[in-house]
KEKOLMI-614528 format. One record per residue (C-alpha): residue in three letters; residue number from 1; x, y, z. Coordinates in Angstrom, 1 decimal, always signed. Layout:
# residues N
> type	seq	xx	yy	zz
> ala	NUM	X	Y	Z
...
# end
This chain:
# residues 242
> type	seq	xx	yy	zz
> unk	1	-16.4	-7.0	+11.4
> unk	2	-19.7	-6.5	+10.2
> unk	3	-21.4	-9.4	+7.5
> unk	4	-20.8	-8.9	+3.7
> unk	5	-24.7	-8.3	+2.9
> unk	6	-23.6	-4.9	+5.3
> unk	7	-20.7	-4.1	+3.1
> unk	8	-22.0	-0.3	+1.5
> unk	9	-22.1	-0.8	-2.4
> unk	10	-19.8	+2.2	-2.9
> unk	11	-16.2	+2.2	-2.4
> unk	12	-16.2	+5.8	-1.1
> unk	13	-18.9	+4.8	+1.2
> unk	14	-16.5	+1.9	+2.7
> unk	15	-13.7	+3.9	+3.2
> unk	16	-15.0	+6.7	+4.9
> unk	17	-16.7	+4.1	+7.4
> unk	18	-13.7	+2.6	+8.9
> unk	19	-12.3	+3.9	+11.8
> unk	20	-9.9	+6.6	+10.7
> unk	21	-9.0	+7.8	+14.3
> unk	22	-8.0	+4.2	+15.5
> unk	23	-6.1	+3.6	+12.4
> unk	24	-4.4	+7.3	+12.8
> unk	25	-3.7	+5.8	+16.2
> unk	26	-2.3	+2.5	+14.6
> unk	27	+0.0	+4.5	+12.6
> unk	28	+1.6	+6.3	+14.4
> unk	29	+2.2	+3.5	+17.1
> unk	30	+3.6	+1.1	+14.5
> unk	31	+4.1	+2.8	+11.1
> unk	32	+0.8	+0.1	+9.5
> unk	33	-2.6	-0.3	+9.9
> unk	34	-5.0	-2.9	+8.9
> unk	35	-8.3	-1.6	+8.0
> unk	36	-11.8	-3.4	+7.2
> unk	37	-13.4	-4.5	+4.2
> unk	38	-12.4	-1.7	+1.1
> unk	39	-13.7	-4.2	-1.5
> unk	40	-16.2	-7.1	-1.8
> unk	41	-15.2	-11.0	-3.2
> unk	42	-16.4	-10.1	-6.2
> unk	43	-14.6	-7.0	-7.1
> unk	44	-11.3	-9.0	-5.6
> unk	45	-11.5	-11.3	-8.2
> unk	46	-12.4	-8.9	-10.8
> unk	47	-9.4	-7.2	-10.6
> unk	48	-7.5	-10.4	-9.9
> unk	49	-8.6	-11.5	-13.1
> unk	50	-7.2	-8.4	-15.4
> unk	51	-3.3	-9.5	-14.4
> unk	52	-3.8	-11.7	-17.6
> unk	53	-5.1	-8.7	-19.8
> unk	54	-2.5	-6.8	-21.3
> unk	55	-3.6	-4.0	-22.1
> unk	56	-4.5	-2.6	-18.8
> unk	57	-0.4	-2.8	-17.7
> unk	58	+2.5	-0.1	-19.2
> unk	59	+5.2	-2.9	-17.5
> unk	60	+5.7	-6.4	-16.2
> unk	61	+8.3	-7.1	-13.5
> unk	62	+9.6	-10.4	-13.1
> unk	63	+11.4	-10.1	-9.5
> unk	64	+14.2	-12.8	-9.5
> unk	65	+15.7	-11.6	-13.0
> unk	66	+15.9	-8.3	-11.2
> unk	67	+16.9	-10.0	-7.4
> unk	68	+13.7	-8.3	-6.0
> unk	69	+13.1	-11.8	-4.8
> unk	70	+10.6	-14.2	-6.8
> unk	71	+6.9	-13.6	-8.0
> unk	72	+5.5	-10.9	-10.9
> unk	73	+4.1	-7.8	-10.4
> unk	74	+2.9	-5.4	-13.0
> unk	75	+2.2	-1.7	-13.1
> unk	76	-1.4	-0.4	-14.4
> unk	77	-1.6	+2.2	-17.3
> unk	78	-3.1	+5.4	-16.6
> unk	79	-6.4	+4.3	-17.5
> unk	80	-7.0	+2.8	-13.8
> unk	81	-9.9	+0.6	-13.7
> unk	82	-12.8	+2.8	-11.9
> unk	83	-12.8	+0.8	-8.7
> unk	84	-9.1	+1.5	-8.4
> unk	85	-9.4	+5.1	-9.4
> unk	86	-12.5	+5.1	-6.8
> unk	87	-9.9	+3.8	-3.7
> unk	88	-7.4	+6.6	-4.7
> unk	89	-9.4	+9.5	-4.5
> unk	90	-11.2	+7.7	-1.3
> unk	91	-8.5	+7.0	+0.7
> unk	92	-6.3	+10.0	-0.1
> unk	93	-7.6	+12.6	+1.9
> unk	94	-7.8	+10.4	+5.1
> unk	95	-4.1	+9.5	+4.5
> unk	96	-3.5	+13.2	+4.0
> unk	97	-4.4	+14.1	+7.5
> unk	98	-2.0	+11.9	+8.9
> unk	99	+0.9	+12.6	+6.4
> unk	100	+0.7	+16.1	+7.3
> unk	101	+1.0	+15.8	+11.1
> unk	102	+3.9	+13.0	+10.1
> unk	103	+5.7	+16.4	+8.2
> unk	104	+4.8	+18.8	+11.1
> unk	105	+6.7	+16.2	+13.6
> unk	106	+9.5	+15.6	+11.5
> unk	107	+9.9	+19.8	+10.2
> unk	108	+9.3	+18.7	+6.9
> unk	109	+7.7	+20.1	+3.7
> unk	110	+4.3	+19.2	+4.1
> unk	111	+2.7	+20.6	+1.1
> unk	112	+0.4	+18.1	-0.3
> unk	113	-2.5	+20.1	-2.1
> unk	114	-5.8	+19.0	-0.6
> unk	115	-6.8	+17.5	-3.9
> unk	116	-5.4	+14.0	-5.1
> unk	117	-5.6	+15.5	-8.7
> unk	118	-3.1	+18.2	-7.9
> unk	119	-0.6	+15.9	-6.4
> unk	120	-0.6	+14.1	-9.3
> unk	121	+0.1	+16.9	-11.8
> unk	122	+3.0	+18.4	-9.2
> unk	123	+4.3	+14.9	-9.8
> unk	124	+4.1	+15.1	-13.4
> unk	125	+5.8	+18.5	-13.5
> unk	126	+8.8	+17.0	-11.5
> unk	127	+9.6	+14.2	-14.2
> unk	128	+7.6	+11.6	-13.0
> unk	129	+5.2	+11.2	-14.9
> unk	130	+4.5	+7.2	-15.0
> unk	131	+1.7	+5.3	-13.1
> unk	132	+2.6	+3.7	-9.8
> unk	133	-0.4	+1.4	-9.3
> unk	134	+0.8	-2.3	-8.9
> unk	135	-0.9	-5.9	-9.2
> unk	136	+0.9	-8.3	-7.9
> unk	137	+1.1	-12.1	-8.5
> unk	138	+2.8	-14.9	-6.2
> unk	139	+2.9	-18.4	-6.3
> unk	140	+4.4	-21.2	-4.4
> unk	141	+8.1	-20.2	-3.4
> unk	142	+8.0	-16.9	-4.5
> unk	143	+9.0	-14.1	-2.0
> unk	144	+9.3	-10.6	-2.3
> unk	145	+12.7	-8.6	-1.1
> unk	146	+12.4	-5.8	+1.8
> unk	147	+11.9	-2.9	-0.2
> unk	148	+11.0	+1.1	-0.2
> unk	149	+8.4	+2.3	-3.5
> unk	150	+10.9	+5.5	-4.0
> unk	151	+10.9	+7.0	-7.7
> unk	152	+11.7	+10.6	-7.5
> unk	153	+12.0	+13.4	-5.3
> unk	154	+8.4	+13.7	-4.8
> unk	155	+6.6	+11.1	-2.5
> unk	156	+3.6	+10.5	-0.4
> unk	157	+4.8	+8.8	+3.1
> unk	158	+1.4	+6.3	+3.3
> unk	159	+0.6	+3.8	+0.8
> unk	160	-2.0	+0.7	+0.5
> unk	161	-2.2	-2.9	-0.1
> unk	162	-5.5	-4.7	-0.7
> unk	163	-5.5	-8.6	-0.5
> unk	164	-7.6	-10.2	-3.4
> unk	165	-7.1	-13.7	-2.1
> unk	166	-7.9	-15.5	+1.0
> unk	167	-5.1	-16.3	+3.1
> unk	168	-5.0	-20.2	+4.6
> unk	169	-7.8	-21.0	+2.0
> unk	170	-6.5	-19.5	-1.2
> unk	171	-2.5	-19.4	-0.2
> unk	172	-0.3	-20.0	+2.8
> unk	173	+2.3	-18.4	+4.0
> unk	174	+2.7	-14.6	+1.9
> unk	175	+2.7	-12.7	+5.4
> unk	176	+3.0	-8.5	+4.7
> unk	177	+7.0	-7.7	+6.7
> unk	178	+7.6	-4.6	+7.9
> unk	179	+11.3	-3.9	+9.1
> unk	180	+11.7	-0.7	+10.9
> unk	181	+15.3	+0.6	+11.8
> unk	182	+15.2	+1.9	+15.2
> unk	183	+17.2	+4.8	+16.0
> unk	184	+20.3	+3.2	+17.8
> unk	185	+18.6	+0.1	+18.4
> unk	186	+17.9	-3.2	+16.7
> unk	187	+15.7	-3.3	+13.9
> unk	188	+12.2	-4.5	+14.7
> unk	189	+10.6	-6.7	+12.8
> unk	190	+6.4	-7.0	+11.9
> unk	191	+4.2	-9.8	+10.5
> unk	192	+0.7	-8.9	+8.9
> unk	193	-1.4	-11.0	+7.2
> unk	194	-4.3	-9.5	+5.2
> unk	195	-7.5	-11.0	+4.6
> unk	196	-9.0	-10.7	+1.4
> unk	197	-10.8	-7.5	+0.6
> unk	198	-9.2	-5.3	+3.5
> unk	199	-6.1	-3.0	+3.0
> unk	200	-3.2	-2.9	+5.1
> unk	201	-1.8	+1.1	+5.7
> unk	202	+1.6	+1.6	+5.9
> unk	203	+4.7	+4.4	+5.5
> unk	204	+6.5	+4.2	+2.3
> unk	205	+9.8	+5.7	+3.5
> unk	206	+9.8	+6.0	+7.4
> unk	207	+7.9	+7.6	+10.0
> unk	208	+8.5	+9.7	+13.3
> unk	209	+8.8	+8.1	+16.5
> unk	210	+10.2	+9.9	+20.0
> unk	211	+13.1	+10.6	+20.9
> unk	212	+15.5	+12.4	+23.2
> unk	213	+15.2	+15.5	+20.9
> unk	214	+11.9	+15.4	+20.0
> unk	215	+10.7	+13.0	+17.0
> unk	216	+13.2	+11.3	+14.4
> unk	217	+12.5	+9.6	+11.4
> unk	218	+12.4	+6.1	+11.8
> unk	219	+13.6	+3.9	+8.4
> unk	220	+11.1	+1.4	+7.3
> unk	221	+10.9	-1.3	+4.2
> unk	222	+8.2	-3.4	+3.4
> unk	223	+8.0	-6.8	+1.5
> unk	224	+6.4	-10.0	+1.6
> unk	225	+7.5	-13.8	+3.0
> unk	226	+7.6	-16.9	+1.2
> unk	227	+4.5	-17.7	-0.1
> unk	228	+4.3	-21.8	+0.9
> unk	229	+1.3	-23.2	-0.9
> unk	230	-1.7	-21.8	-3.6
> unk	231	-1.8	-17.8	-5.1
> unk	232	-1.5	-14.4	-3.3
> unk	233	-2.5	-11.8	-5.6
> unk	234	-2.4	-7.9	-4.0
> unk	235	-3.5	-4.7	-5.7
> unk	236	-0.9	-2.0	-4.4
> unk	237	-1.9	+1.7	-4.2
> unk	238	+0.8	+4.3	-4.3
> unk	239	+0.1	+8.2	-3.9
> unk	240	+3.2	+9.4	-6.2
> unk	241	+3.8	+8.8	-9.4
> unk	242	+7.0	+7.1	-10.7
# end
């Protein structure tokens, strides 16, 4: 990984540096991928630091009331902060590639627009019409339940988590899970942990793998293991609205 002083200033400029073939590759071996650096220590905390300001969240979730497991997360307004909005409209076209091939394999409806914009207002004509964008806040014992970010009929199959905290110096435990159903097989199981700054790819709903016919769609959920010691904070990018 190159130094921070190498780190290009703009976001845009970060994301279409990383290796976007080897992550394709990554994805479609095992459903994630862990890129590099998307954001600096500085802008991590920065956005850290809003969980506390109100009035840049339409919701809070409070996960054991609900028995998503323990922790908080809440979801952003519209008015995205402009590094946030930056990683969107960065990271949606090279997730676009992939999603399409995904659709092509699977004889799916592929029919994304090219623009990130356009998704969004497809969205809104569907009914959903509420921001998906997530900070999320865990502390010692809290845990979050293997899950799938589904909120309508209209979904993206890649989203992104960013770690704005530095795992073993910030917070133990907190490792990314990944549970993939296998088809007649045993579910398989994935650990990731994701250092601070760099965002970890991964399917929202499932992904093809081979089989005997040709490809199948392959279940996954996501979630997060008992955070032991200190704070994991995670901004959480999702390419449908809810």
């Amino acid at each position: 990984m190159p130094p921070e002083a190498a780190v290009p200033t703009r976001v845009d400029e970060r994301v279409a540096g990383q290796d976007w073939p080897a992550l394709a590759a990554e994805l479609d071996a095992h459903g994630c991928a862990l890129t590099g650096a998307l954001l600096t220590p500085a802008e991590c905390r920065l956005l850290a630091e809003l969980y506390d300001e109100e009035r840049h969240f339409r919701s809070t979730v409070e996960m054991a009331r609900h028995r998503f497991g323990a922790g908080e997360y809440r979801y952003f307004t519209h008015d995205l902060p402009p590094i946030v909005t930056g990683l969107r409209a960065a990271l949606y076209p090279n997730l676009l590639a992939v999603a399409r091939v995904w659709a092509d394999r699977l004889a799916r409806p592929g029919s994304w627009p090219d623009r990130l914009e356009d998704w969004i207002a497809i969205c809104h004509r569907a009914g959903q019409t509420r921001s998906s964008q997530i900070l999320l806040r865990y502390g010692p014992g809290d845990w979050n339940a293997l899950h799938r970010d589904l909120f309508g009929d209209m979904i993206f199959p890649l989203q992104v988590v960013i770690g704005l905290d530095t795992p073993e110096t910030d917070y133990t435990g907190g490792e990314f899970l990944l549970v993939e159903q296998r088809p007649r097989a045993q579910s398989r199981g994935t650990s990731i942990t994701v250092p601070r700054g760099h965002g970890l790819i991964f399917t929202t709903r499932d992904r093809p793998v081979p089989s005997a016919r040709g490809w199948s769609a392959a279940p996954m959920r996501h979630g997060v293991s008992v955070v032991r010691s200190g704070r994991r904070r995670t901004l959480g990018l999702v390419f449908h609205e809810a």
